[in-house]
C-alpha positions in Angstrom: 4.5 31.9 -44.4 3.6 32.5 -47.6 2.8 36.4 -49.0 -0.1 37.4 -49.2 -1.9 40.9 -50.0 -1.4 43.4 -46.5 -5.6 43.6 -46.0 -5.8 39.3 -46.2 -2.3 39.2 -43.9 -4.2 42.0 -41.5 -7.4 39.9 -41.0 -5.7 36.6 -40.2 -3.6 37.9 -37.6 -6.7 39.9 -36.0 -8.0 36.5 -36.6 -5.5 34.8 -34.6 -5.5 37.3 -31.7 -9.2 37.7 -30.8 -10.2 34.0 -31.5 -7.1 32.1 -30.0 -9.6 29.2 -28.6 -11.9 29.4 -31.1 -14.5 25.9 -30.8 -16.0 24.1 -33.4 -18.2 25.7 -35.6 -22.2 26.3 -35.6 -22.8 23.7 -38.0 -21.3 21.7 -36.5 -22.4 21.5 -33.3 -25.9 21.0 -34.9 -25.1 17.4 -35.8 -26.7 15.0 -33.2 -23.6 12.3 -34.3 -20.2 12.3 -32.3 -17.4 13.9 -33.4 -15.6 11.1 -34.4 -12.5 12.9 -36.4 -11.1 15.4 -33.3 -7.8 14.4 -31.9 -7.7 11.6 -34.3 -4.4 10.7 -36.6 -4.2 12.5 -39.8 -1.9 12.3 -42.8 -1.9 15.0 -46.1 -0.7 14.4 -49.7 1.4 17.3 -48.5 2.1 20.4 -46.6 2.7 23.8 -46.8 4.9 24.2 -43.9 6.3 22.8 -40.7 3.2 25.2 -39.1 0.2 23.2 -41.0 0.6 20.0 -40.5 -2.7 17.5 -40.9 -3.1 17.2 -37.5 -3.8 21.3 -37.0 -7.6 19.9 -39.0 -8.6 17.9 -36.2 -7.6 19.4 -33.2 -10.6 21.7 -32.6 -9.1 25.1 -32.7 -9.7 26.9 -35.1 -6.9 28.8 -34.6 -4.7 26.3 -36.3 -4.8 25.2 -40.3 -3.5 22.6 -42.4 -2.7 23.7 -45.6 -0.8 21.6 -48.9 1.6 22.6 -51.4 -0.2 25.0 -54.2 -1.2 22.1 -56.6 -3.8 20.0 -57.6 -4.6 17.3 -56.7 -4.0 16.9 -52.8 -5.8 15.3 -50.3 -6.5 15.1 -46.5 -7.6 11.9 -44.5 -8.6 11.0 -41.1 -7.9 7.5 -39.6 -10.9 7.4 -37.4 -9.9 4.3 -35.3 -12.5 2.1 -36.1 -15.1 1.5 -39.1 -18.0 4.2 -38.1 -21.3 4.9 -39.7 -20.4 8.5 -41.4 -23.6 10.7 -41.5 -22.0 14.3 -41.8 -18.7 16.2 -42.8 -17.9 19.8 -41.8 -15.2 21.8 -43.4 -14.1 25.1 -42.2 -12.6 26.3 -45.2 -9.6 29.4 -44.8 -9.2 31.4 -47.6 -7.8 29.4 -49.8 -10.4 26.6 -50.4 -11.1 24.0 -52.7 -14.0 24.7 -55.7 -14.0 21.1 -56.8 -13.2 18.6 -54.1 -15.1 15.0 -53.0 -15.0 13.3 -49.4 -13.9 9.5 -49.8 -14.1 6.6 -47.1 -12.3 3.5 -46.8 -12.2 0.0 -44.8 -8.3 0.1 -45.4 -6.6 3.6 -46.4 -6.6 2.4 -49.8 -9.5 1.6 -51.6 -11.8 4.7 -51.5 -15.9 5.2 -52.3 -17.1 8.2 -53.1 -19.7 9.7 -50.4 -19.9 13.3 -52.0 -19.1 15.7 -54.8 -18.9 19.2 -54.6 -18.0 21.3 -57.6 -18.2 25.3 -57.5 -17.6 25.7 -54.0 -17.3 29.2 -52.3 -15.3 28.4 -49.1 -16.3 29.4 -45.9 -18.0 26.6 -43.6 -19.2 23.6 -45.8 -22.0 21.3 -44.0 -22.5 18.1 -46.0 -24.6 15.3 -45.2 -23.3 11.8 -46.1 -24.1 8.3 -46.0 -21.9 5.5 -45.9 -19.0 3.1 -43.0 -15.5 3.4 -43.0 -12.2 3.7 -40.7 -10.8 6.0 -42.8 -12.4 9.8 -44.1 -10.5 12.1 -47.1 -11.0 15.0 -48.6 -10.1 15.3 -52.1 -9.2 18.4 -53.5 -9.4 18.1 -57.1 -9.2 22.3 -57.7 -8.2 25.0 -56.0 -10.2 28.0 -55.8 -6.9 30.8 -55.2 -3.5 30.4 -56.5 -2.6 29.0 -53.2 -3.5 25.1 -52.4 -5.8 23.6 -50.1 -6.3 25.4 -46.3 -8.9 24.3 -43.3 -9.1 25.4 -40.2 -11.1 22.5 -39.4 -12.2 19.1 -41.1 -14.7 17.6 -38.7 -16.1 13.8 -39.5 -19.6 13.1 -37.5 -21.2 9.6 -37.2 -21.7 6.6 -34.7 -18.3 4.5 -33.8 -18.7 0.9 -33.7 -20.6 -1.3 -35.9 -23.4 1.3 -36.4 -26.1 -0.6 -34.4 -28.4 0.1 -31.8 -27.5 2.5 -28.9 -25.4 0.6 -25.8 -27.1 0.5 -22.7 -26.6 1.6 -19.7 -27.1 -0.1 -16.3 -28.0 -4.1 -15.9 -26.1 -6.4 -13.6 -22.5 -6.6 -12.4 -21.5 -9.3 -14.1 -20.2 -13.4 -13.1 -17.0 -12.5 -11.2 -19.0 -9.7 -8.7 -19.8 -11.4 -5.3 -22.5 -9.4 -3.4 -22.9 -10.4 0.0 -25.1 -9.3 3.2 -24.5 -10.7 6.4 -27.4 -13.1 6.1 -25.7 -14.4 3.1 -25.1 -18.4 3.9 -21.3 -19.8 4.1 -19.7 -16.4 3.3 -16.5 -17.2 5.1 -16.6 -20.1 2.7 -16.6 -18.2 -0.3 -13.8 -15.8 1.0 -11.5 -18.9 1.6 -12.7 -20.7 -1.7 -11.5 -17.1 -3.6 -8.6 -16.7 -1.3 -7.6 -20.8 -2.3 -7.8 -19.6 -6.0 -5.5 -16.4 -5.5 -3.7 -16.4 -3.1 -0.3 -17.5 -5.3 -1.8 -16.9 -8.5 0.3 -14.0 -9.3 0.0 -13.7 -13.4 -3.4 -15.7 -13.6 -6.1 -14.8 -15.3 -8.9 -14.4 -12.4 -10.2 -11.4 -11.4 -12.6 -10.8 -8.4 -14.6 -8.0 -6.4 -16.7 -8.7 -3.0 -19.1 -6.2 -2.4 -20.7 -6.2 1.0 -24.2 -4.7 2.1 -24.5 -2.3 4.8 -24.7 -4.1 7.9 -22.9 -6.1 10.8 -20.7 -9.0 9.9 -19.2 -11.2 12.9 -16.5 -13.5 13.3 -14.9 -13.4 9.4 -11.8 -13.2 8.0 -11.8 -12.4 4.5 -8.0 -13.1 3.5 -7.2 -11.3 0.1 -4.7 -13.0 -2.9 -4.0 -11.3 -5.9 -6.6 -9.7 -8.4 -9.5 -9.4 -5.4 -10.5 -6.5 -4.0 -13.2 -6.4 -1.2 -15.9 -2.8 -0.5 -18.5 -2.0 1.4 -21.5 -1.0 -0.6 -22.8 2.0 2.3 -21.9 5.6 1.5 -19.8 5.9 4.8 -17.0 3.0 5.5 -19.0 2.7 9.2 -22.8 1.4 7.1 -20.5 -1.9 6.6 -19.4 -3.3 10.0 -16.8 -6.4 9.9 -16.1 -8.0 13.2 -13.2 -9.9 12.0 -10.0 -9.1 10.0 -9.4 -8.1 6.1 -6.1 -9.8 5.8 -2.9 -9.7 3.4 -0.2 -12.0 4.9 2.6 -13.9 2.9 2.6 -17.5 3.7 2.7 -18.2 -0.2 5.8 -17.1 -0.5 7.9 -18.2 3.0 6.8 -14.7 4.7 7.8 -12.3 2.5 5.4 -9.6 1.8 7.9 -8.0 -1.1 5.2 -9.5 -4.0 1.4 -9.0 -2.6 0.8 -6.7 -5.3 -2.6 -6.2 -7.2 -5.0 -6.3 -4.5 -7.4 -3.8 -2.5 -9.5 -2.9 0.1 -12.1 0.1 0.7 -15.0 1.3 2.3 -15.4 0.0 5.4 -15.0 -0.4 9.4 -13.2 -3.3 10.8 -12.6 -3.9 14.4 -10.3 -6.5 14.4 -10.7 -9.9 16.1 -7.4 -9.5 18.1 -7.2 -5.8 18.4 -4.9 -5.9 15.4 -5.7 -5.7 11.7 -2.9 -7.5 9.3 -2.3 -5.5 5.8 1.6 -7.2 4.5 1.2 -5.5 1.0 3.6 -4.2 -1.3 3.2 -2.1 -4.6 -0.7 -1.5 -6.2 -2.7 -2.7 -2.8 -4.6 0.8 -2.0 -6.7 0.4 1.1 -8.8 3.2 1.2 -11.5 5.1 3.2 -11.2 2.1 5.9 -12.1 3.2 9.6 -9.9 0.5 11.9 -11.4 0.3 15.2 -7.4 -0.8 16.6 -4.5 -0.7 15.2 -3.1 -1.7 12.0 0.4 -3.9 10.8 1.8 -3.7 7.8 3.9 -6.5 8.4 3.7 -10.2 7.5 3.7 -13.2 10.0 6.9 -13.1 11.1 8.0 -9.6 10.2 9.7 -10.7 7.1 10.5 -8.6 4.1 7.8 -6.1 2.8 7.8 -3.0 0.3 4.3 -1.0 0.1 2.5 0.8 0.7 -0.5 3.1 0.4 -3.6 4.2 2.8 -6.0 7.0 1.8 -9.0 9.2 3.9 -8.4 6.2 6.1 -8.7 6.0 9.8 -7.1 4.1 11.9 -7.6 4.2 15.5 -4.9 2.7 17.3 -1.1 2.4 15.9 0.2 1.4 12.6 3.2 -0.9 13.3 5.3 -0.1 9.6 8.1 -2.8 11.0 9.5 -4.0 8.3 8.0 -2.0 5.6 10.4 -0.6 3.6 8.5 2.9 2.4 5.3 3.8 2.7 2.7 6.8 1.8 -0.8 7.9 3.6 -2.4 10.8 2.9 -5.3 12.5 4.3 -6.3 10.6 6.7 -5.8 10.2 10.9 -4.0 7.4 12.8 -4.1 6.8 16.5 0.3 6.3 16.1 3.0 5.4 14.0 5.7 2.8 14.8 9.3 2.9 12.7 9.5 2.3 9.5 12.7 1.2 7.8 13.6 4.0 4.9 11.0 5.9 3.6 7.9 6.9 5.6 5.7 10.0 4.0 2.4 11.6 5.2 0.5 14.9 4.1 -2.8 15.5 5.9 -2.7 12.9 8.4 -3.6 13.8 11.8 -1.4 11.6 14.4 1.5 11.3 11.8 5.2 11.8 13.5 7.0 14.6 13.0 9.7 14.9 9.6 12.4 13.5 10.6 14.4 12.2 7.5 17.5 13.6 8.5 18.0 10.8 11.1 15.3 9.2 10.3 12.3 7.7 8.0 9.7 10.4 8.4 8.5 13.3 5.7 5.4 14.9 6.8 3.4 17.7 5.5 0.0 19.4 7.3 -1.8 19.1 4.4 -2.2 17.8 1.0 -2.7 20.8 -1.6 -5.0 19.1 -4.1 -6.6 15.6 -3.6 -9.9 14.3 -4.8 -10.7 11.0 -3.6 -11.6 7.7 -5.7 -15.3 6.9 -7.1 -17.0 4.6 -5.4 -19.8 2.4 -6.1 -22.8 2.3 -3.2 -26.0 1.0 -2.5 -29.0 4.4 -2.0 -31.2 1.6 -1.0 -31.5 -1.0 -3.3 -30.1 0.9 -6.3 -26.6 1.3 -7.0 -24.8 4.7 -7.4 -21.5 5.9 -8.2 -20.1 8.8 -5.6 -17.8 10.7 -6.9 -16.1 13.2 -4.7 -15.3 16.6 -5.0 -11.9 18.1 -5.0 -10.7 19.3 -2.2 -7.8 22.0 -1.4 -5.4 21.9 1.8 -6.9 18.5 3.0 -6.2 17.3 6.6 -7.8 14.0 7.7 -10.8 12.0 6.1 -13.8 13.4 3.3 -16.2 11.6 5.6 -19.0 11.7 6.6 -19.4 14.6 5.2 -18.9 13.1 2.2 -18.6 16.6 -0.3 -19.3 15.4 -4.6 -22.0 14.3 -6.6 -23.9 10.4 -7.0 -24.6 9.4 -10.8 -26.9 6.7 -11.4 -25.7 3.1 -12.7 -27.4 3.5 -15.7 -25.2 6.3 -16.8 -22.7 3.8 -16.8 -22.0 1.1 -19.5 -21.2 -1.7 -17.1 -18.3 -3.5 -19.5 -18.2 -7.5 -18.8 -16.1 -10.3 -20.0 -16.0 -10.8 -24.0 -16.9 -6.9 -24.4 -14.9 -5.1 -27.6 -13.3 -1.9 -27.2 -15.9 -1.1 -30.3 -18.7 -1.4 -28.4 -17.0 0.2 -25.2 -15.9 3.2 -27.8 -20.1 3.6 -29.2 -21.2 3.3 -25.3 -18.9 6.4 -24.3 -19.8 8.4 -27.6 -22.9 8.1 -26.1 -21.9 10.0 -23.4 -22.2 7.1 -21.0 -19.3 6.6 -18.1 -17.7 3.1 -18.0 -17.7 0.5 -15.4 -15.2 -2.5 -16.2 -16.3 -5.2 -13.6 -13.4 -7.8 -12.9 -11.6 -9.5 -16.1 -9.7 -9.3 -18.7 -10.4 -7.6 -21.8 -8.3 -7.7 -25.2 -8.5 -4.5 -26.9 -8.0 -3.7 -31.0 -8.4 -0.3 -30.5 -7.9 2.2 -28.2 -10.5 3.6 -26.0 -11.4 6.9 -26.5 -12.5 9.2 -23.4 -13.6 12.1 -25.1 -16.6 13.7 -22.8 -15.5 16.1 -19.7 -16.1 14.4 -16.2 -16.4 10.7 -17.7 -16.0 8.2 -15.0 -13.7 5.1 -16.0 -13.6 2.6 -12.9 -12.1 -0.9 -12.4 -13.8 -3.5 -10.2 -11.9 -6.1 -8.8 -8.5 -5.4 -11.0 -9.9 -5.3 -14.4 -7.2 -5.6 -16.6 -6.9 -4.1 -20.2 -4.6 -5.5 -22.6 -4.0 -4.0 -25.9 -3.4 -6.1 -28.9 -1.7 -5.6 -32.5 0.7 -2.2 -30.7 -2.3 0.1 -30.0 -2.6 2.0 -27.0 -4.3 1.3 -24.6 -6.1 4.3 -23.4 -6.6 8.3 -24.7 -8.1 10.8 -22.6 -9.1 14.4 -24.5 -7.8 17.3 -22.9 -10.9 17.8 -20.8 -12.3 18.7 -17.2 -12.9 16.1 -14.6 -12.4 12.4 -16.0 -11.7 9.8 -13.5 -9.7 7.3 -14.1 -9.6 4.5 -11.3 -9.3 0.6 -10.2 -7.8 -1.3 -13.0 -4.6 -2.3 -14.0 -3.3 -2.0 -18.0 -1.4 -5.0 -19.2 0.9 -4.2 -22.3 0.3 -6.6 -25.1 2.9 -8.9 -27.0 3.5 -5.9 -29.8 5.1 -2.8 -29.1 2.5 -0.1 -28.0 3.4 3.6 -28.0 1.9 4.7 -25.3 -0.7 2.5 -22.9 -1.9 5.5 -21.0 -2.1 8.8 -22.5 -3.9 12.0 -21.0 -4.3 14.8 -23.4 -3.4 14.9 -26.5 0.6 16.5 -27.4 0.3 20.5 -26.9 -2.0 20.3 -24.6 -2.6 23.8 -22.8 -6.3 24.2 -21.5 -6.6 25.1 -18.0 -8.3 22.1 -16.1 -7.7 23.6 -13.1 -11.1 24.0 -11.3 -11.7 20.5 -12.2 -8.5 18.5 -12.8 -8.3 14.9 -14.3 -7.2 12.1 -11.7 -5.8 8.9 -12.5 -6.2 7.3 -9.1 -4.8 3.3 -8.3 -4.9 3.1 -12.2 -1.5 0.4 -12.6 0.8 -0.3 -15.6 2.2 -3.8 -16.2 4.8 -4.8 -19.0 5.6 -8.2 -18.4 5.8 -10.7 -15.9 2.1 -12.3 -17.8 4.3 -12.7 -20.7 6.3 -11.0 -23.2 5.7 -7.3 -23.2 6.3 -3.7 -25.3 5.5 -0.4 -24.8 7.6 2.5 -25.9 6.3 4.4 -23.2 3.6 4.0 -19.9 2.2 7.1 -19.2 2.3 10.0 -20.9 0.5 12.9 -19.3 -0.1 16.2 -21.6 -2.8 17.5 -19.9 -2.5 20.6 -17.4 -3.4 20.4 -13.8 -3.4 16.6 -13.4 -3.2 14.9 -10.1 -2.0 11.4 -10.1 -2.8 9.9 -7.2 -1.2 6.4 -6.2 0.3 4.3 -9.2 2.6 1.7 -9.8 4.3 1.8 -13.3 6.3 -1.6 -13.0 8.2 -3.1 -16.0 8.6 -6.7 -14.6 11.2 -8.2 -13.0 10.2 -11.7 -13.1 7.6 -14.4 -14.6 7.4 -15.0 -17.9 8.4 -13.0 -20.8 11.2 -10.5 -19.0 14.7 -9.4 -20.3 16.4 -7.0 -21.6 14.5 -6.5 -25.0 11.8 -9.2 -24.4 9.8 -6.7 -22.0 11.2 -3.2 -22.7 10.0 -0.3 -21.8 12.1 3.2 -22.2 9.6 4.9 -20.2 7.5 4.7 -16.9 5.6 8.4 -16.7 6.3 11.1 -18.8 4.9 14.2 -17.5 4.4 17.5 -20.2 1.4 19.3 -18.6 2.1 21.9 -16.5 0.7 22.2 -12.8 0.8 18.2 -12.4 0.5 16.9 -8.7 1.8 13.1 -8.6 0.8 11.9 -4.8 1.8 8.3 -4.1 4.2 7.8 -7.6 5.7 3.9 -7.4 7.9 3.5 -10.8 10.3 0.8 -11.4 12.7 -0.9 -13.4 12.3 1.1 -16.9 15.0 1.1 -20.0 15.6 4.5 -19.4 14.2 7.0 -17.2 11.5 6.0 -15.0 9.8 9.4 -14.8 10.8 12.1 -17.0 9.1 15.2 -16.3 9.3 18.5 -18.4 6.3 20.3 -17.1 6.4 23.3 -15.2 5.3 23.8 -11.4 4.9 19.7 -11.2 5.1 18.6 -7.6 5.2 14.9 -6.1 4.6 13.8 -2.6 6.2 10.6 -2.3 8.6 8.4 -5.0 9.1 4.9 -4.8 11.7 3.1 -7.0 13.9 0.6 -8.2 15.9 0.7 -11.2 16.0 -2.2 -13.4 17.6 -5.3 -12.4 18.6 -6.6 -15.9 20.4 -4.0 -17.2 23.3 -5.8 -18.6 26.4 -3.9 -18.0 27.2 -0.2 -17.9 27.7 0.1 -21.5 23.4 -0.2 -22.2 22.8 2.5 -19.7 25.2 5.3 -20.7 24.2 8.1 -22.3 25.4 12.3 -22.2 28.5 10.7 -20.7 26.8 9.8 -17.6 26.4 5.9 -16.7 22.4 5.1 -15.5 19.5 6.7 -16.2 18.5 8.9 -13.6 15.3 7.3 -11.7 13.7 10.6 -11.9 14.6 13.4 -14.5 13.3 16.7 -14.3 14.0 18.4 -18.0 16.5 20.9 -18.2 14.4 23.4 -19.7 12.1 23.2 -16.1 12.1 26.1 -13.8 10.0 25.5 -11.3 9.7 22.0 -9.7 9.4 20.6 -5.8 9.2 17.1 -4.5 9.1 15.4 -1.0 10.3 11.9 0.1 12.0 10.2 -2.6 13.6 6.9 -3.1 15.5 5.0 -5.3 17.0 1.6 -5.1 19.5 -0.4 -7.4 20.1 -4.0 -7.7 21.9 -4.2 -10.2 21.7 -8.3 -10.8 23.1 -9.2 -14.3 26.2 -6.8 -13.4 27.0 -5.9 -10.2 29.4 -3.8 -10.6 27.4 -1.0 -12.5 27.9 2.4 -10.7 24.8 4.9 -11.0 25.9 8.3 -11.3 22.8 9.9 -9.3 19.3 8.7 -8.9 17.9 12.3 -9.9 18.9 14.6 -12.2 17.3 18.1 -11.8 18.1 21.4 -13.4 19.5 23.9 -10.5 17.7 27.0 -10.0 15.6 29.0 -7.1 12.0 27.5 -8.5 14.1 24.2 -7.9 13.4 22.6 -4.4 13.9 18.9 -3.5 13.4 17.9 0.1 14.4 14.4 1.8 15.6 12.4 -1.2 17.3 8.7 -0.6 19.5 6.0 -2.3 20.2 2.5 -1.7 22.1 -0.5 -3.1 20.4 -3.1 -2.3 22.7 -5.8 -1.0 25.8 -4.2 -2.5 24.4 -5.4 -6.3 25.1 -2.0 -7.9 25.7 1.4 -6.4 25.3 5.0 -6.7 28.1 7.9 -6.9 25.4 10.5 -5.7 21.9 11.0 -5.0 20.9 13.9 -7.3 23.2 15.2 -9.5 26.9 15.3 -8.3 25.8 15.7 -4.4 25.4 13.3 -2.0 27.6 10.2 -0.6 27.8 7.5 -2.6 26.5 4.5 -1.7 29.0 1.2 -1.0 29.1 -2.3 0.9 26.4 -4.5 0.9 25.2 -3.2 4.2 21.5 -1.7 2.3 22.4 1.7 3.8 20.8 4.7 2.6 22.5 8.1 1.0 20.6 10.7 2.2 20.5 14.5 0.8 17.4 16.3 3.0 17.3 19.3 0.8 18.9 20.2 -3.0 19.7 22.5 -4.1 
């Protein structure tokens, strides 16, 4: 800190204590323009210190400065993400502020125009109108006013994103690759099979398809689901659609075995199925949610061959679910009329009916309730207009949200409904706008990163929309805000290395969110398999209070463009926020650690992975002396942290004889508690010395037996 006279030095600290989470600044708020410059990247000609870096001038506190060395000239610049239309710039000057300064734009960083000139300023807040497009906003400090350089609390940068036109709008149809059906609707078993035909093997294609059905009955169908289709009922309750029939995943593709029906759905509706029995043979990313199964249910294919799910959600189901040969599986808040076996990893919180834990001997890991669980958007039919529902949170939850069907409905035309060929330009302006986004099913090439800036902002995938960042962007920022929901689409990393594809909150993220947390609910991460694929890291949660709930993080294992280097990917989830609740958490087959999480109070209700296959000998995965990167890494520095029902499996293909040291590494302490943890090699292709840290048996053979530890420490 630099020295300064006692009265100056006195005010700032009082400063710093009364106002710790100070908001932007009158003036600024008066613009009707977005805030384009908050949370954005910024650079400096310089610094004073480590404590005042550029970044501290867009953050929106105002309880942090950047501040340059104490000469002239020196600048500050925003990269704003995308050429905007600039119509104000708000400085909130500290006390030593520039007299003789200009703000600059620029297409490229390196050609500037002049928008402004100020000369004999006198600190404080400066409002000043501009006119003028550019990616890229300075502020050029040409003198100083004190004998110290250039300090602002805040540089804020207000205009319209995109390409400056007209305003997006909101609403309109539901695009080419929605099928809306009623029962009247002619030949609809037709168009099930004629999707079904399409999908069924196309594992990395490029369709993408949602039904929606009408309230109503429907007899005698079968609508079989392949990859990228997802099928709902348009009523507000799952009984308003009635199928008489089946909603069937099976796995004759691929010679019975279920191990690769990824990247499907179904929600929203009652089936009573045509035999009594209701066939769902899925593995990873298949939610099937708020379904009411007037039988029983088998998660099984034809011929009980090999499977690996699963997830069901404020489902219920009747009769039994027959697991079979399921490997591991996770339902929450919902009721079920039984529960047959299960092969390793069985786990249930708030499901009425569920069996009893019994993980010592066997599969089971069962809580009463689920403490914090908010349940997926939904788009519905309030006549003939369509709504979005979006549920409240609920606290303690045992069995289904409805009928009673607790949250709020938001018109479509709050929505931007995003459709093949849209940019993430115009997708940017429409939520600057304050509109919600509703991707229907496609595939959409992004050259920037979407921005979710506005509290509560509903982001939600039809039909497995798939984003795909190009040219190493991310994918994805959420501000550290209340209430957005993420759901229903899958991200799909791009050919150049992205930082991060997901990220929620921005680094030092501290608010308290937790009255009205942000969910990320079957939102899915691909790097490769679709082709070659990069990205540092997955997920990256900053945010407090998060709840994740149901994901698959999967760095691929085959199609095209997977090795070593030619799809890597250090990191599944990286949890930071504090308070995090991960319910339904599938990771697999990362670099390094699948989840590393250095939050405190996190909790997670249910683990599935595998580590990755390709790693080519034990020399690539040592580190800290220990050979393997833990599946699941809680941070040394953590002191509270508690998990149920966790699983990790190696198979170990390019080198066999690799020996994990543990699948997960926690720090030991009382605020420490892991409960029924598992780990297998699978077919002897790899093995494990321990479970989690040095305790457990290892794992040997090739007799796919699982190490069990049922509570560490």
């Amino acid at each position: 800190m630099r020295l300064r006279s006692l009265g100056v030095a006195l005010a700032a600290t009082a400063a710093l204590i009364t106002l710790p989470t100070t908001q932007l600044p009158a003036a600024a708020a008066a613009s009707a323009d977005t805030n384009l410059s908050q949370g954005r990247t910024a650079t400096s000609s310089s610094t004073e210190n480590a404590g005042t870096p550029a970044s501290a001038a867009v953050d929106g506190n105002t309880a942090t400065r950047w501040s340059s060395a104490f000469t002239d000239d020196q600048w500050l610049q925003v990269d704003l993400g995308a050429t905007a239309s600039l119509s104000q710039v708000v400085i909130n000057w500290e006390t030593a502020y520039g007299k003789d300064y200009k703000i600059q734009s620029s297409s490229d960083g390196s050609t500037w125009t002049d928008l402004r000139s100020v000369t004999g300023g006198d600190g404080g807040t400066d409002t000043l109108d501009v006119s003028g497009q550019g990616r890229y906003v300075r502020l050029l400090g040409i003198h100083r006013a004190t004998q110290w350089g250039y300090s602002a609390w805040e540089f804020q940068v207000f205009g319209t994103p995109g390409n400056g036109g007209g305003p997006v709008q909101g609403g309109g149809d539901l695009g080419p690759n929605v099928i809306v059906v009623d029962p009247s609707t002619p030949n609809l078993q037709q168009k099930f099979d004629q999707v079904f035909a399409q999908q069924e093997s196309a594992q990395f294609g490029s369709g993408r398809y949602q039904f929606l059905l009408k309230p109503g009955t429907y007899n005698g169908i079968n609508a079989q689901l392949g990859f990228y289709t997802s099928i709902s009922g348009l009523g507000l309750n799952p009984d308003d659609t009635q199928i008489n029939g089946d909603v069937t995943v099976d796995a004759g593709w691929f010679n019975g075995n279920a191990t690769q029906n990824f990247w499907r759905s179904a929600e929203n509706l009652a089936i009573r199925p045509s035999n009594g029995t209701d066939r769902w043979a899925v593995a990873q990313a298949a939610p099937f949610r708020r379904i009411h199964i007037q039988g029983g249910l088998n998660l099984a294919p034809n011929g009980y061959g090999w499977a690996s799910g699963g997830y069901i959600a404020d489902s219920r189901i009747d009769g039994t679910v027959g697991p079979y040969s399921q490997q591991q599986w996770y339902t929450r808040d919902s009721s079920v009329g039984g529960w047959t076996n299960g092969v390793w990893n069985m786990t249930f919180t708030g499901v009425q009916g569920a069996p009893a834990t019994n993980f010592d001997s066997g599969p089971y890991t069962t809580l009463d309730t689920t403490p914090v669980s908010r349940e997926k958007p939904f788009l519905y039919l309030d006549g003939s207009t369509y709504k979005v529902f979006v549920p409240a949170k609920r606290t303690n939850a045992r069995g289904v949200s409805w009928p009673a069907n607790a949250g709020t409905s938001l018109p479509l035309d709050r929505f931007y409904v995003v459709k093949p060929g849209a940019t993430a330009a115009t997708i940017n302006q429409a939520l600057a706008q304050g509109l919600n986004l509703l991707f229907t099913p496609g595939v959409y090439h992004l050259d920037q990163t979407i921005d979710v800036r506005r509290p509560d902002t509903v982001v939600l995938g039809l039909g497995l929309a798939t984003l795909v960042p190009d040219n190493g962007v991310d994918a994805m920022h959420v501000a550290d805000v209340d209430g957005v929901r993420l759901a229903g689409f899958l991200i799909d990393a791009g050919r150049a290395n992205s930082d991060t594809l997901l990220r929620i909150g921005e680094p030092g993220a501290s608010a308290d969110h937790s009255a009205d947390p942000t969910t990320m609910q079957d939102v899915f991460v691909r790097i490769g398999g679709a082709g070659p694929g990069l990205a540092t890291n997955s997920v990256v949660v900053n945010s407090d209070d998060v709840v994740i709930d149901h994901t698959w993080l999967w760095r691929a294992d085959h199609g095209d463009g997977v090795g070593w280097d030619t799809n890597r990917a250090d990191y599944g989830l990286k949890v930071n926020g504090d308070d995090v609740l991960a319910t339904g958490l599938f990771v697999e087959h990362f670099n390094k650690y699948d989840v590393l999480w250095s939050g405190e109070r996190g909790r997670t209700i249910f683990f599935q992975n595998e580590k990755a296959y390709d790693a080519p000998n034990a020399a690539a995965i040592t580190h800290d002396g220990i050979v393997g990167y833990a599946a699941y890494k809680v941070a040394d520095t953590v002191t509270q942290h508690e998990a149920w029902g966790l699983g990790s499996y190696c198979n170990y293909t390019s080198d066999p004889s690799i020996v994990q040291h543990h699948g997960f590494q926690v720090p030991v302490g009382a605020g420490i508690k892991m409960h029924d943890l598992l780990v297998i090699s699978l077919g002897g292709k790899g093995q494990y010395a321990h479970v989690v840290n040095d305790t457990g048996a290892p794992t040997s053979g090739t007799d796919t037996v699982p190490s069990k530890v049922t509570q560490f420490p």
